[in-house]
C-alpha positions as CSV (number, residue, x, y, z in Angstrom):
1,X,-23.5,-32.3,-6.4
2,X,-20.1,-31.4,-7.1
3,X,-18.6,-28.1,-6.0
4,X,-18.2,-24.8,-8.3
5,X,-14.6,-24.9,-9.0
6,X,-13.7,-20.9,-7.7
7,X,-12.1,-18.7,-10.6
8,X,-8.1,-18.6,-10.1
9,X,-6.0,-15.8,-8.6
10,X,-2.5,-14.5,-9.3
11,X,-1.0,-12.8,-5.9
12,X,1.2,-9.8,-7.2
13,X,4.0,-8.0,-5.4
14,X,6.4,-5.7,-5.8
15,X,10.2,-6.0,-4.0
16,X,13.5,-4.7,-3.2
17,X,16.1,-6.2,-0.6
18,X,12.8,-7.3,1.5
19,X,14.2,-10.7,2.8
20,X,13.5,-9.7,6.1
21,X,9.7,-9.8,5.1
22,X,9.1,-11.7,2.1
23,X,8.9,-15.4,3.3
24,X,6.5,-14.4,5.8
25,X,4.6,-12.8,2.9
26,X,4.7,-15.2,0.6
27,X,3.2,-18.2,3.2
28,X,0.3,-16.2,3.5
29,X,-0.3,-16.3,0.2
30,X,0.6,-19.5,-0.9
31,X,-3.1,-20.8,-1.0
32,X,-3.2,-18.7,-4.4
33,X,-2.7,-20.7,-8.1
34,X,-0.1,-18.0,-9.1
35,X,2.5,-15.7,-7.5
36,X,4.1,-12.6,-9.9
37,X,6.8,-10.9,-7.9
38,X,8.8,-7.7,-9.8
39,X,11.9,-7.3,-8.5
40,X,13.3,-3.8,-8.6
41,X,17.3,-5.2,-7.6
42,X,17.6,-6.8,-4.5
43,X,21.1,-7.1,-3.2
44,X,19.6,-9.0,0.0
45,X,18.3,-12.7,-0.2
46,X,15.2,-11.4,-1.8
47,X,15.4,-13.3,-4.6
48,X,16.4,-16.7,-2.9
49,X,13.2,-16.3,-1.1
50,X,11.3,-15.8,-3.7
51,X,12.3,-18.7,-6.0
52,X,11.4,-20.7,-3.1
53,X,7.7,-19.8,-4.3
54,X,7.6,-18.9,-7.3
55,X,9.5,-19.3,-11.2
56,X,7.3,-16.2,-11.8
57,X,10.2,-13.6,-11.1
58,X,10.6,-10.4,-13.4
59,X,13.4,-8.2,-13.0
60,X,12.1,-4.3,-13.5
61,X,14.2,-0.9,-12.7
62,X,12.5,1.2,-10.7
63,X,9.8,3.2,-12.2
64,X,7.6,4.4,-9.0
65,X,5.1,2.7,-7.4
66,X,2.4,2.9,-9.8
67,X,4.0,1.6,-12.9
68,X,5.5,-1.2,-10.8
69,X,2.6,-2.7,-9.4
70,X,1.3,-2.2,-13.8
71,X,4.0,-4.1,-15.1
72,X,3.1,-7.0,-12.2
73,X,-0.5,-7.1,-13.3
74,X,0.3,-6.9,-16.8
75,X,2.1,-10.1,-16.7
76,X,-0.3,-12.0,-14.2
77,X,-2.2,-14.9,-16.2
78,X,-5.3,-15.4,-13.5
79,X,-8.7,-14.3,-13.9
80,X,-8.5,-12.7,-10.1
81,X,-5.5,-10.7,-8.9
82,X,-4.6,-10.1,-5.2
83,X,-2.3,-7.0,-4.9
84,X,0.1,-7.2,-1.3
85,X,3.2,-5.7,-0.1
86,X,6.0,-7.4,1.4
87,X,5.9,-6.2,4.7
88,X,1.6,-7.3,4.7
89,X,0.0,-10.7,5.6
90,X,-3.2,-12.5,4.7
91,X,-4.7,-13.8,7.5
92,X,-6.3,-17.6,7.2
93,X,-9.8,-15.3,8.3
94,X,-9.3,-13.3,5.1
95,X,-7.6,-16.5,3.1
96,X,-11.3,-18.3,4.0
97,X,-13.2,-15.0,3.1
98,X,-11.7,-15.1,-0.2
99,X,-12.3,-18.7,-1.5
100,X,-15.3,-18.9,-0.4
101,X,-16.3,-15.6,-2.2
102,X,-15.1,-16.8,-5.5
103,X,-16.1,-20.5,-5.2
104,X,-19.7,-19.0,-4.5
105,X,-22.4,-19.6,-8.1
106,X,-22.4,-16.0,-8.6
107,X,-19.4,-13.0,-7.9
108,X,-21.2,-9.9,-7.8
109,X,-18.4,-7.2,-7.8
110,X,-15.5,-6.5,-9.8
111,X,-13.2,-5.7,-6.9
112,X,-12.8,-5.9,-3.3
113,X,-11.7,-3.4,-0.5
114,X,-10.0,-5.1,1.9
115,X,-9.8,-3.8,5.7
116,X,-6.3,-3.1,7.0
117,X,-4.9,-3.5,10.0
118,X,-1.2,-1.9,10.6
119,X,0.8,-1.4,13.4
120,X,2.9,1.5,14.1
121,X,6.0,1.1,16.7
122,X,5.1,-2.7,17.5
123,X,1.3,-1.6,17.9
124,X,-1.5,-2.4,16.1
125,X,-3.3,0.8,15.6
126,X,-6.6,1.2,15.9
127,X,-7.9,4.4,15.7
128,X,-6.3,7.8,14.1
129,X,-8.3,7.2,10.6
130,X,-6.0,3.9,10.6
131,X,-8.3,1.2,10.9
132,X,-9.8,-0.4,8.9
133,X,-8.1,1.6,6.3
134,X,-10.1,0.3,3.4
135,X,-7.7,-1.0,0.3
136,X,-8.9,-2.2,-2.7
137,X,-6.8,-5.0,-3.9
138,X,-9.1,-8.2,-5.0
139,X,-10.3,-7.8,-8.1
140,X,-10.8,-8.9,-11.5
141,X,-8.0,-9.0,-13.6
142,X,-8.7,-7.6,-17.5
143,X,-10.7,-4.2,-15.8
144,X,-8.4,-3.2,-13.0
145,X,-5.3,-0.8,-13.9
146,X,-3.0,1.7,-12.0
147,X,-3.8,5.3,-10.9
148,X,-0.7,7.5,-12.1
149,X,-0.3,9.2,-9.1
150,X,3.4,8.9,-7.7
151,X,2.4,8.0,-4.3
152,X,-1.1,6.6,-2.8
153,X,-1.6,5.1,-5.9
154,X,-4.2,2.7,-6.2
155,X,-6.1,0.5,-8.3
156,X,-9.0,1.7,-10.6
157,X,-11.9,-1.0,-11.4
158,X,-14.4,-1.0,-14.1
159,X,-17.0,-2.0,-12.5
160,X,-18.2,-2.3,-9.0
161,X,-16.6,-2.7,-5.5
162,X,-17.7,-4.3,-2.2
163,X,-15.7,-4.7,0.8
164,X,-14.8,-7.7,2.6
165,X,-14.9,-8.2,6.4
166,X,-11.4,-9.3,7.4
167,X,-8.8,-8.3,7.3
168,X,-5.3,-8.5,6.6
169,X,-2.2,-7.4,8.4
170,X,0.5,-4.7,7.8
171,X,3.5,-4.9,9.6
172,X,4.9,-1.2,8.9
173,X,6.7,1.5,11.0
174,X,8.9,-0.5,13.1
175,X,10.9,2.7,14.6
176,X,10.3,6.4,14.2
177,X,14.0,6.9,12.2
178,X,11.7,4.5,9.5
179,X,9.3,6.7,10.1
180,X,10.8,9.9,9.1
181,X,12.9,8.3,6.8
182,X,9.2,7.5,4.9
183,X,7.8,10.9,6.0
184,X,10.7,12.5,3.7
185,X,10.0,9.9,0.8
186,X,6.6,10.5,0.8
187,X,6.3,14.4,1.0
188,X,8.6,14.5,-1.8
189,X,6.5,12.6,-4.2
190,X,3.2,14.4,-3.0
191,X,4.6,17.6,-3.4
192,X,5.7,16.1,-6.7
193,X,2.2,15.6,-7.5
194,X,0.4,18.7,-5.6
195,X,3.0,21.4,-7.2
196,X,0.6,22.4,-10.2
197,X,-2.4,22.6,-8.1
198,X,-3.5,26.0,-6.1
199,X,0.0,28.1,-4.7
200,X,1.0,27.2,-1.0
201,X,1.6,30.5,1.7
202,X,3.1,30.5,4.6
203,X,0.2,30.2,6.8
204,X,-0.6,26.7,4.9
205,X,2.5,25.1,6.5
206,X,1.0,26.2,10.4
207,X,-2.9,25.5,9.5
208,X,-2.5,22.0,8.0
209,X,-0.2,20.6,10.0
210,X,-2.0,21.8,13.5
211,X,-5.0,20.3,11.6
212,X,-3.9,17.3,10.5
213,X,-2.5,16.7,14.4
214,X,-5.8,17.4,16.0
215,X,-8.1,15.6,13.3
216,X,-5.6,12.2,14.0
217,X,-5.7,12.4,17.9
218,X,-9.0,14.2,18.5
219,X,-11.3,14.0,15.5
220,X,-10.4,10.2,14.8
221,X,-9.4,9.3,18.7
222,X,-6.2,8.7,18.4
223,X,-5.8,8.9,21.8
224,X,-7.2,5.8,22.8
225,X,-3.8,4.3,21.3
226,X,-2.4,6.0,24.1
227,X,1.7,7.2,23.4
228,X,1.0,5.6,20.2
229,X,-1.5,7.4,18.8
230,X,0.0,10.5,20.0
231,X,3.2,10.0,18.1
232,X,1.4,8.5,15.1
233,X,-0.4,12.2,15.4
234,X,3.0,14.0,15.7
235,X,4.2,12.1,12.7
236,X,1.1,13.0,10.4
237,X,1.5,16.6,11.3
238,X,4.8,16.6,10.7
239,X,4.2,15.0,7.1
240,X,1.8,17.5,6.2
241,X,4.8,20.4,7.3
242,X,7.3,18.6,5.2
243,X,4.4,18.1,2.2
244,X,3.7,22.1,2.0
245,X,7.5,23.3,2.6
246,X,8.1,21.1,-0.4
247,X,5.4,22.1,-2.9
248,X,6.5,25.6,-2.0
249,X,9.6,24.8,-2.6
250,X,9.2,23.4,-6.4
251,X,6.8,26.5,-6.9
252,X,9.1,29.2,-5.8
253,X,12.6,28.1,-6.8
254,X,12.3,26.2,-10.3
255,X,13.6,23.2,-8.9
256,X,12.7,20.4,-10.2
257,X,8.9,18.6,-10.1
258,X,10.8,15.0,-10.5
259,X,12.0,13.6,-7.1
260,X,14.8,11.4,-6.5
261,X,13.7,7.6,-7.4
262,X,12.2,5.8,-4.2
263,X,12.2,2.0,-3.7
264,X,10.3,0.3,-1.0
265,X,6.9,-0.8,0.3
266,X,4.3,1.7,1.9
C-alpha cells in the first residue's frame, strides 16, 4: 500500500540583522517544502544567510509585528504554514510530530498550538506561567490571518485547534540589558493598545505590578527556577510598572497613541 503523501508546508519568518540566529533557524526547518522569509532591512549577514535557503526573500519596511507576519502568509503558496522566529528552533521531536500529523488519512484541526520552551539568562524556564507557553503556529493556510494587536499578536483560525505534544525551542533573553531593552519596547506598544480602554490611577501602577511579581514567583512557582525565576519575576513586575506609567502617560498628556517603530523578534 503506498503511503499518503502529507499536505505541504511553507515555514514563514519575519527578520532584521538576525545573522546571529538565522542559520540555526533555518536548519531546523529545512525539512519543510517552502521557506518565506520578510526582511525588514538587515544591515548584518541576514540576508546571505537566508539565500542559503531560500530564493523566497521579500523585502518589507517595517509595519509592526502583526502586518509583517500578514504580508509573509500572504505570499506563502503551501496548503500548511508553520509560523517561527529567528531566535526559535524546531526540535527533530516536534519535526517528527508534525509529518506524521499531516501524512496521517485524516487531519482533524485547522491549527495547532505548539508548546514552547524558552530560556531566560542561559536557562530554560520552566515554571513562572512560561512553560509550555501554548503558541499557535501550524495551521492551515487559506483560514488563518493576523490579530491587529501591536504586540502579542497572534494568529486567528477558522476552525478548530488542537495542541501538539513537543515542543519547540526559544532561545530569548540572553542578558537582562536585552531584557529591559524589550521591557521598554513592549510596554510602549501595550500601552499603545490599552490607552482607550478603562483610565489608569496611581494605585494601578503599585497593585499590578506587586501582583504580577507574586502571581510569577508564587502563584505559578517561579521559584523552583531558583535566581532565575526570581529575576524573570522582577522583570514581569517591572513590565507591568512601565505598561501603566505609559498608558497614563498617553491618557493624561495628549501624547501620542503611535509608538516609535520596533524591529525584532519576541
Amino acid at each position: 500500500m503506498t503511503a499518503r503523501k502529507r499536505p505541504e508546508i511553507s515555514a514563514i519568518l519575519i527578520t532584521q540583522n538576525e545573522a546571529h540566529n538565522l542559520r540555526d533557524c533555518l536548519t531546523s526547518v529545512s525539512w519543510v517544502d517552502e521557506i518565506i522569509i520578510v526582511d525588514a532591512g538587515s544591515a548584518d549577514g541576514t540576508l546571505d544567510i537566508a539565500r542559503e535557503y531560500t530564493e523566497k526573500i521579500y523585502q518589507n519596511p517595517w509595519p509592526g509585528f502583526a502586518a509583517q507576519k500578514q504580508f509573509g502568509l500572504d505570499r506563502a503558496t503551501k496548503p500548511w504554514a508553520l509560523s517561527i522566529d529567528a531566535d526559535e528552533r524546531v526540535t527533530p521531536e516536534l519535526r517528527n510530530e508534525i509529518v506524521a500529523l499531516l501524512s496521517s488519512s485524516e487531519i482533524p484541526h485547522s491549527g495547532y498550538a505548539i508548546p514552547r520552551l524558552s530560556t531566560f539568562l542561559g536557562k530554560f524556564i520552566y515554571h513562572c506561567g512560561w512553560y509550555p507557553g501554548y503558541q499557535l503556529r501550524l495551521f492551515r493556510r487559506e483560514v488563518t490571518r493576523l490579530s491587529p494587536a501591536r504586540v502579542h499578536e497572534g494568529f486567528l483560525v477558522d476552525g478548530s485547534v488542537d495542541n501538539l505534544k513537543n515542543h519547540f525551542l526559544h532561545y530569548t533573553h540572553p542578558t537582562l540589558a536585552e531584557s529591559l531593552k524589550r521591557l521598554n519596547r513592549y510596554s510602549s506598544l501595550e500601552a499603545a493598545d490599552r490607552v482607550a480602554r478603562k483610565r489608569v490611577h496611581w494605585w494601578d501602577m503599585i497593585a499590578h505590578p506587586v501582583a504580577a511579581f507574586f502571581n510569577k514567583y508564587i502563584g505559578l512557582r517561579g521559584y523552583k527556577d531558583g535566581m532565575h525565576g526570581f529575576l524573570l519575576s522582577a522583570v514581569t513586575a517591572m513590565v507591568k510598572m512601565a505598561l501603566y506609567m505609559k498608558i497614563w502617560e498617553m491618557q493624561n498628556t495628549h501624547s501620542s497613541t503611535t509608538p516609535p517603530a520596533q524591529v525584532g523578534t519576541h
